[in-house]
PABABA-839120 format. One record per residue (C-alpha): residue number from 1; residue in one letter; x, y, z. Coordinates in Angstrom, 3 decimals. Layout:
N
<atom i="NUM" aa="a" u="X" v="Y" w="Z"/>
...
//
This chain:
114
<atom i="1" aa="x" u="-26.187" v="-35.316" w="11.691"/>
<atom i="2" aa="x" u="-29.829" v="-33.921" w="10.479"/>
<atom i="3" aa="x" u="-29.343" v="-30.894" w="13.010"/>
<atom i="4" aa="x" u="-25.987" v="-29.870" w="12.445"/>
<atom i="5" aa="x" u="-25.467" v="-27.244" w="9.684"/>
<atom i="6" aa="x" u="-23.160" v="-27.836" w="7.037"/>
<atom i="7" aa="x" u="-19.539" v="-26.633" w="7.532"/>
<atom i="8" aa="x" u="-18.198" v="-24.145" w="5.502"/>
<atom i="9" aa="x" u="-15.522" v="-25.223" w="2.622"/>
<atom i="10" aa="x" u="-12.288" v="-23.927" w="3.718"/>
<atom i="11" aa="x" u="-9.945" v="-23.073" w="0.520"/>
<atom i="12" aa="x" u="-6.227" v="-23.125" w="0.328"/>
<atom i="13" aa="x" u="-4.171" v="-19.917" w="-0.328"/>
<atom i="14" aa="x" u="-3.675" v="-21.161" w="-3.823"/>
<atom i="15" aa="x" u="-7.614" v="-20.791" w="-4.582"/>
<atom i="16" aa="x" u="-8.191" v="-17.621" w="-2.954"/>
<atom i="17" aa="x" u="-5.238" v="-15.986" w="-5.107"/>
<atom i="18" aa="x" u="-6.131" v="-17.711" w="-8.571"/>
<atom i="19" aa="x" u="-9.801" v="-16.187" w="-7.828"/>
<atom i="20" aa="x" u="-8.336" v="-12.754" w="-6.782"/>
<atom i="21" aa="x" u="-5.349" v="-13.255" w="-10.103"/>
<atom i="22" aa="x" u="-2.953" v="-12.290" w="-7.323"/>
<atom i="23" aa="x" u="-0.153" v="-14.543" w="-6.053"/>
<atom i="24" aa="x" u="-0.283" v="-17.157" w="-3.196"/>
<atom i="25" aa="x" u="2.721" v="-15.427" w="-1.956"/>
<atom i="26" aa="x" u="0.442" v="-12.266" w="-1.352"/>
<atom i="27" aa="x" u="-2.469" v="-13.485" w="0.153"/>
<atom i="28" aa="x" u="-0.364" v="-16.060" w="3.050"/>
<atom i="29" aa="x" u="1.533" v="-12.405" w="3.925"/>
<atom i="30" aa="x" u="-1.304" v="-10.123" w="4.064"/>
<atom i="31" aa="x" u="-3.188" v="-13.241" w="6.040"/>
<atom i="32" aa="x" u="0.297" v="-13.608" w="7.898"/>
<atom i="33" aa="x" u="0.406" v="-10.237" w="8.601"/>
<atom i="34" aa="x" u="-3.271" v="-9.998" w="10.026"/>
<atom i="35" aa="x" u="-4.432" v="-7.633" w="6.735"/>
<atom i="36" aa="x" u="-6.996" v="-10.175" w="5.772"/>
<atom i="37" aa="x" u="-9.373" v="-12.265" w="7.741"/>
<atom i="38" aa="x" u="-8.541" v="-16.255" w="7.883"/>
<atom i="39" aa="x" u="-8.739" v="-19.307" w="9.185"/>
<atom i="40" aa="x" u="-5.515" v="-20.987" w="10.762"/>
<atom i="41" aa="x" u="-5.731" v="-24.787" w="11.034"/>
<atom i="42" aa="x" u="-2.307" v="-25.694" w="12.188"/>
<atom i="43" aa="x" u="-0.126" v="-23.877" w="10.086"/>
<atom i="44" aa="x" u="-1.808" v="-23.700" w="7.223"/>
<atom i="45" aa="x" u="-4.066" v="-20.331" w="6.633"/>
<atom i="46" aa="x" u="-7.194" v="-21.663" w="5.599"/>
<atom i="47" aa="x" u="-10.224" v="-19.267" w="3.887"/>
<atom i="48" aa="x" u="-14.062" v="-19.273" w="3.259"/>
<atom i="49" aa="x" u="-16.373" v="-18.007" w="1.089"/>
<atom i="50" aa="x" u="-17.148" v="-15.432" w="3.735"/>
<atom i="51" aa="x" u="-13.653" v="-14.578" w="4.045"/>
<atom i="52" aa="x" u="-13.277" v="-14.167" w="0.075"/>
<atom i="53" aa="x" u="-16.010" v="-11.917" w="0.240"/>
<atom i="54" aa="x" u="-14.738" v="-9.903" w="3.368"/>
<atom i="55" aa="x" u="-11.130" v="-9.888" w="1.285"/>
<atom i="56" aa="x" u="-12.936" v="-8.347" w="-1.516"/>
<atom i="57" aa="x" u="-14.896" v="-5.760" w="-0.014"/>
<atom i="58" aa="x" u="-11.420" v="-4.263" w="1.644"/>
<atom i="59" aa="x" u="-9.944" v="-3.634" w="-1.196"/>
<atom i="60" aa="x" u="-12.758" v="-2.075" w="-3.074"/>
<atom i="61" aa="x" u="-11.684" v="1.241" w="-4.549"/>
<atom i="62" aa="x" u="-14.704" v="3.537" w="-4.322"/>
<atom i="63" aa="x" u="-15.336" v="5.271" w="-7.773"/>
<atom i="64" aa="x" u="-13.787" v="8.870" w="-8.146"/>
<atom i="65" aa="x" u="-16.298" v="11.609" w="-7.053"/>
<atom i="66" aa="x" u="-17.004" v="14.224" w="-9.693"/>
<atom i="67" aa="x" u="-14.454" v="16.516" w="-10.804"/>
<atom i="68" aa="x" u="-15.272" v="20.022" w="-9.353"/>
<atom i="69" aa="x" u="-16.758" v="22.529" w="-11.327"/>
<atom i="70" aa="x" u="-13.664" v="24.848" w="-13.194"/>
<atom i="71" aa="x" u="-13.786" v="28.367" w="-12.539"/>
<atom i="72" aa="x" u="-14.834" v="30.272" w="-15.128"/>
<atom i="73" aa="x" u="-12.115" v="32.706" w="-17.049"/>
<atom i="74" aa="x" u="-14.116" v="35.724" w="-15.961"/>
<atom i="75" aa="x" u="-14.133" v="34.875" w="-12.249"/>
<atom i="76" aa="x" u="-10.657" v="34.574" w="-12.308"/>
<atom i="77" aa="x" u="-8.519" v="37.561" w="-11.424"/>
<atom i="78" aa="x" u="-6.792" v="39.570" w="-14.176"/>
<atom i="79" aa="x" u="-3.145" v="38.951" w="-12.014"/>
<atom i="80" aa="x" u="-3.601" v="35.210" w="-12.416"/>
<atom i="81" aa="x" u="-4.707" v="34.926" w="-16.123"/>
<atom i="82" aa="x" u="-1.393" v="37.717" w="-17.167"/>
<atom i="83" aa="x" u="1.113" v="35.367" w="-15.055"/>
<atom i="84" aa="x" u="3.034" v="32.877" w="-17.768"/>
<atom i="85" aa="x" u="4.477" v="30.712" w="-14.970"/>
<atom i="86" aa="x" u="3.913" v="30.106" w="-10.800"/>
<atom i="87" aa="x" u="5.907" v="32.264" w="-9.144"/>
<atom i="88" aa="x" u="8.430" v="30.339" w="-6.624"/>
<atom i="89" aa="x" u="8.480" v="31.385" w="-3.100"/>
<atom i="90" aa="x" u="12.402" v="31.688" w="-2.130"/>
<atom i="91" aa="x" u="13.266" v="30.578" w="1.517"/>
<atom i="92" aa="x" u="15.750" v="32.648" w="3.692"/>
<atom i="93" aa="x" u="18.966" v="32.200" w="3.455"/>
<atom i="94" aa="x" u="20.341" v="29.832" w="6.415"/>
<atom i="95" aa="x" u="23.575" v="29.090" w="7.021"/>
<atom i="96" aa="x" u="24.896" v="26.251" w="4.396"/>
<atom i="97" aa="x" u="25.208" v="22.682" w="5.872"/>
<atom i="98" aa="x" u="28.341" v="21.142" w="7.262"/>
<atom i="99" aa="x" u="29.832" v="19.065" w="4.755"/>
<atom i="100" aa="x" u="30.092" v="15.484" w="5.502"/>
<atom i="101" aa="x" u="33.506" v="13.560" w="5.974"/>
<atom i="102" aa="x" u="34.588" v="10.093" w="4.964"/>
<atom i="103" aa="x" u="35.523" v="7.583" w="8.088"/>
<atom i="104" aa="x" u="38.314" v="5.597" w="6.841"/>
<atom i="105" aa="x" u="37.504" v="1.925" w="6.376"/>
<atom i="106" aa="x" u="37.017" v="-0.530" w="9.562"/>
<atom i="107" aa="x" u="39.580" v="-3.112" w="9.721"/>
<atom i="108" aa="x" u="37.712" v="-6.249" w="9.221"/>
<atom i="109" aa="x" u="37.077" v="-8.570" w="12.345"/>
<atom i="110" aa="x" u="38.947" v="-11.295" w="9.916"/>
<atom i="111" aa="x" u="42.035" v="-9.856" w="9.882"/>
<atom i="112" aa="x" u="41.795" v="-10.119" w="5.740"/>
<atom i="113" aa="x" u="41.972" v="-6.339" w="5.351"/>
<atom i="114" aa="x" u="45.342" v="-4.907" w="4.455"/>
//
């Protein structure tokens, strides 16, 4: 037992989502559904620390790059400054739709229909 190393604690859904303030339901369907990495013993999805970590580090949101410089009012053309409001580009006419018509009702399979 002096050579082997030390297995790794495997936690529960529960733990992983208290630590993450998400719900167990969440972290057994993303697991489920292959989104996260895991452990399955059985049934039961079973994480590590490593996995936590992993978990973590995929759903990082990077932070926002730096808003681009704004043009300034004299490099903008004289035409955009004097127009109040966007101008809306109309599309050509096409020939209206067909309008839809109601199906009457399907008798039902029951015979309780009147």
């Amino acid at each position: 037992m002096d050579g082997e190393a030390a297995l790794p604690r495997l936690y529960r859904p529960e733990e992983i989502a208290e630590t993450l303030g998400c719900s167990a339901w969440w972290v057994k369907d993303r697991a489920r559904r292959r989104l996260i990495p895991h452990t399955r013993v059985g049934r039961a999805y079973r994480f590590t620390a490593d996995h936590l970590a992993e978990i973590i580090r995929i759903h990082e949101e990077p932070a926002p790059q730096r808003a681009q410089r704004m043009p300034s009012p004299a490099s903008l053309s004289e035409s955009t400054m004097t127009t109040s409001r966007p101008t809306r580009e109309t599309r050509p006419s096409t020939s209206p739709a067909p309008r839809l018509k109601a199906r009457p009702p399907r008798r039902s399979q029951y015979g309780t229909a009147a």
